[in-house]
C-alpha positions in Angstrom: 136.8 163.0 130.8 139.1 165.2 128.7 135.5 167.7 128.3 135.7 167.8 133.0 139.4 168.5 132.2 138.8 171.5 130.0 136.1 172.7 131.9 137.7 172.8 135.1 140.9 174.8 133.5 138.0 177.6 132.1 136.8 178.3 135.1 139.7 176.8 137.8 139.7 180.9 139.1 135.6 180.7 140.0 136.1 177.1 141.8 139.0 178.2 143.7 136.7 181.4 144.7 134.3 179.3 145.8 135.4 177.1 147.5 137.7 180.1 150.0 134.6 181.7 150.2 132.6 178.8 151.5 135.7 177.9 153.3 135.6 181.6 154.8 132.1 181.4 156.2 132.2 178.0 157.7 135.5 179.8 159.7 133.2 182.9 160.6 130.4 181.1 161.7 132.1 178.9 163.8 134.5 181.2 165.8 131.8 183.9 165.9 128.9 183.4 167.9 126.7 186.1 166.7 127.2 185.1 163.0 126.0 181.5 164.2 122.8 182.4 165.8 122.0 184.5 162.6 122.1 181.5 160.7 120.4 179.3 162.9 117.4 181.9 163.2 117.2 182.2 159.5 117.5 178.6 159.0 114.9 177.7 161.5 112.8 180.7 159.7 112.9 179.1 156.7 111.9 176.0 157.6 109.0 177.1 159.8 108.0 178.8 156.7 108.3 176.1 154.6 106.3 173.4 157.8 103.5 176.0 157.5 103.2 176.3 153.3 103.4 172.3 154.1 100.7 172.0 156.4 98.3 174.3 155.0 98.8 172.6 151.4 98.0 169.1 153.1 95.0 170.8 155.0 93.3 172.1 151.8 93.9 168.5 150.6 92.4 166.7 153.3 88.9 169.3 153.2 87.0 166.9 150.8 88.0 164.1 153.2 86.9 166.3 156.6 83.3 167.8 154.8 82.4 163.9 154.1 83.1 163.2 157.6 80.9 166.3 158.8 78.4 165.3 156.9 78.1 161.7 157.8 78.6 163.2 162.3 75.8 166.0 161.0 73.4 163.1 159.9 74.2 161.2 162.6 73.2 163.7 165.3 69.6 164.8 163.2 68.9 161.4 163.4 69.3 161.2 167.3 67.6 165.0 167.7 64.4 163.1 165.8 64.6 160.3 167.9 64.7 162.3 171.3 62.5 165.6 170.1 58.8 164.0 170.8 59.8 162.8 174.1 57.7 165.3 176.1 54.6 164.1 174.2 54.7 160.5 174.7 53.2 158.7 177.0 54.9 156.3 179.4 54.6 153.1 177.7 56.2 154.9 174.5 60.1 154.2 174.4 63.3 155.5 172.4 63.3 152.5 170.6 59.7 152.6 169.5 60.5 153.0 165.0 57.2 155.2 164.6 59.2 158.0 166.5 61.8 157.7 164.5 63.3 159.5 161.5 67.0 158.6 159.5 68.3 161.5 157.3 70.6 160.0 154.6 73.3 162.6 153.7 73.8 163.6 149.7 75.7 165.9 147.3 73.9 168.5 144.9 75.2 167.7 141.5 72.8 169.7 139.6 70.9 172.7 140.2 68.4 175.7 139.1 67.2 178.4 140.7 66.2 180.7 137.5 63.3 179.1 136.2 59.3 178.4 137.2 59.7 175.1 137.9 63.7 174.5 139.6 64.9 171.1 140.0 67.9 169.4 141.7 70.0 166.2 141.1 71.4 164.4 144.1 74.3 161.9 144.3 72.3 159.4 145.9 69.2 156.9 144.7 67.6 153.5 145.7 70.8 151.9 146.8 71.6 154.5 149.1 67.5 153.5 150.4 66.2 157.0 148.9 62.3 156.9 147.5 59.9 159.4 146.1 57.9 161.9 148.6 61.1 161.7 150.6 61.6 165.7 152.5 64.8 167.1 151.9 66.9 169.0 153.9 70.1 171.7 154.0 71.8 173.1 156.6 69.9 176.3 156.7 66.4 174.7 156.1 63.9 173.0 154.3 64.7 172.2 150.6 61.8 170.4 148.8 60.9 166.8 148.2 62.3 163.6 146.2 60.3 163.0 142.7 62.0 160.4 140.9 64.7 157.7 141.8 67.0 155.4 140.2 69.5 153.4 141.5 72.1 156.2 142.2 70.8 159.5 141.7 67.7 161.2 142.4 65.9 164.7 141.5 64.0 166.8 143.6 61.5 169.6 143.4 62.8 172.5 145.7 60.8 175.0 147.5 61.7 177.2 144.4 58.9 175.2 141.9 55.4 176.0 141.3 54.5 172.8 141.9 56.0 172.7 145.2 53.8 172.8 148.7 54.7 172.4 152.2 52.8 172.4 155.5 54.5 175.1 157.6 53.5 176.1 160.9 54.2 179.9 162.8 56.9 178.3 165.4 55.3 180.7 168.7 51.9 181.3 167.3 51.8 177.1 166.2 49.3 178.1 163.3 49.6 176.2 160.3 49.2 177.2 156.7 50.8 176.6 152.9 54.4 176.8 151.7 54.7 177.6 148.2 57.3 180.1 146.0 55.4 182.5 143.5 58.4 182.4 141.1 60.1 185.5 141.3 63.3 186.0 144.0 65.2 182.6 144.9 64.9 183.9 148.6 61.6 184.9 148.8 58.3 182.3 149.3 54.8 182.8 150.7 52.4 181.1 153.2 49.2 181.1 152.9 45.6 180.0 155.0 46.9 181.9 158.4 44.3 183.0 160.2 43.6 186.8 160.2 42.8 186.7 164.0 46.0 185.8 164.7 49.3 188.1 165.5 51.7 188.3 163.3 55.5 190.1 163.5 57.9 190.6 160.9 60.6 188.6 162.0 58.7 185.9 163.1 59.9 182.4 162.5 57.9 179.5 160.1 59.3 175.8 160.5 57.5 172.7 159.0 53.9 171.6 161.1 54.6 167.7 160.7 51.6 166.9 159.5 52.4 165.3 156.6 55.0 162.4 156.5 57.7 164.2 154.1 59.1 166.9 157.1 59.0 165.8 160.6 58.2 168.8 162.9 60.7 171.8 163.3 62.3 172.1 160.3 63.3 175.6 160.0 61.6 177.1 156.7 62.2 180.6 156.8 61.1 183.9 158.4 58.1 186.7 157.8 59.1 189.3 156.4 55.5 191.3 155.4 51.8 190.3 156.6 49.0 190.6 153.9 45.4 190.5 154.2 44.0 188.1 151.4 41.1 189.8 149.7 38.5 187.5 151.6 39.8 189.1 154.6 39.6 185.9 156.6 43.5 184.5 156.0 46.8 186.4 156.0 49.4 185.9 152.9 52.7 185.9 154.4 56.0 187.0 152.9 58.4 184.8 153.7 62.6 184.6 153.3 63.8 181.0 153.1 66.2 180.5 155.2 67.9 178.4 153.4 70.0 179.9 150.7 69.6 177.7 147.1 72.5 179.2 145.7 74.6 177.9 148.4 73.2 174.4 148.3 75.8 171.9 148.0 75.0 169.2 150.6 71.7 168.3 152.0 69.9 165.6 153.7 67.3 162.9 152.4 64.3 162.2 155.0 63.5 158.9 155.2 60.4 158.6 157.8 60.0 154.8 158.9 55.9 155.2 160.0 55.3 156.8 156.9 54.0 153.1 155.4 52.2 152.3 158.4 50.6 156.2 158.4 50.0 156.0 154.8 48.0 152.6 155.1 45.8 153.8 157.7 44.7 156.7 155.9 44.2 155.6 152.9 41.9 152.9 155.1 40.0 155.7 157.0 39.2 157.3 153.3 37.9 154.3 151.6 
């Protein structure tokens, strides 16, 4: 008490001051109106200011939360587009609700990565519980990706376009030839095709999405775009250069195929063979 007592006595001169000038301003500001409205502007300034640092601090909080959501809506409608997409080619007795027309595309996070070596891998978030399997396609938002190799219950690796191991069935999407997909291991944007006919006419430009005749990709898949057109030394196939469209580097969400004929499909092949 006695240490308030001395303190106020030290500085009894700045108090006073303080409290006539506070004293002072609340008599301007409330017999002048133009003082007044100052304030309130810069008040309401302030915390307009302060609202928007506010909101935009709980937006950037809330991204994770809105991507997942996206994600999940995004898988949703590629999974309705698969359904609806043969429509045109079935024949009456065929239905929406017929499962061999159907395709579900689970959605994952990229927790691994490469893009600099021969043979590039990738590590998903997702495995057996989350109903993923080998031979599964995998997709991104730009395009094809590669397809599942191994599983366990909660993660799962993939081989990407970018591998030397990797091969896809792509088709020209106007010309609707069909050749090979594969990456010849140098640029992490660049692939080739392979097995187009030289007969057929080829632009720069023109755009390669997956045939659908295998059961990893189902038809349409965007897989990148021609970029040059060589004659193979046989003479009787083009080589096409090809940009991916889809940008590895970029990769952090994609989507798992998971094809519910492929069973059936794969049965009655491996029937016809034997």
């Amino acid at each position: 008490m006695q240490n308030l007592i001395r303190f106020i006595i030290r500085f009894s001169f700045q108090i006073i001051f303080v409290i006539l000038e506070v004293f002072a301003l609340a008599l301007l500001f409330r017999n002048n109106p133009l003082p007044n409205a100052r304030l309130y502007q810069a008040t309401q300034g302030m915390n307009s200011f302060f609202y928007n640092q506010t909101s935009q601090l709980t937006k950037f909080f809330n991204l994770t939360t809105e991507n997942a959501a996206l994600v999940t809506e995004n898988a949703r409608l590629r999974h309705e587009l698969a359904r609806m997409a043969p429509l045109e080619d079935r024949e009456s007795f065929k239905t929406l609700a017929n499962p061999a027309y159907s395709y579900d595309f689970i959605p994952a996070r990229v927790i691994n990565n490469t893009v600099n070596k021969q043979n590039n891998y990738i590590t998903l978030d997702v495995g057996t519980l989350q109903g993923v399997r080998p031979d599964m396609g995998v997709v991104g938002p730009q395009g094809i990706v590669g397809m599942v190799r191994s599983v366990s219950p909660n993660f799962s690796t993939v081989i990407p376009v970018l591998n030397s191991k990797f091969r896809g069935s792509v088709k020209l999407a106007v010309q609707g030839y069909f050749g090979t997909l594969s990456w010849p291991g140098h640029s992490y944007r660049e692939a080739i095709v392979s097995e187009i006919p030289s007969h057929v006419i080829v632009y720069e430009g023109d755009t390669l999405i997956t045939s659908g005749l295998t059961s990893i990709f189902p038809e349409g898949e965007i897989a990148g775009f021609v970029t040059k057109v060589d004659r193979t030394p046989a003479g009787s196939f083009f080589e096409l250069k090809v940009r991916l469209s889809q940008d590895f580097k970029k990769l952090t969400r994609v989507y798992v195929i998971r094809n519910f004929s492929k069973t059936e499909m794969l049965r009655l092949e491996e029937q016809t063979y034997d």
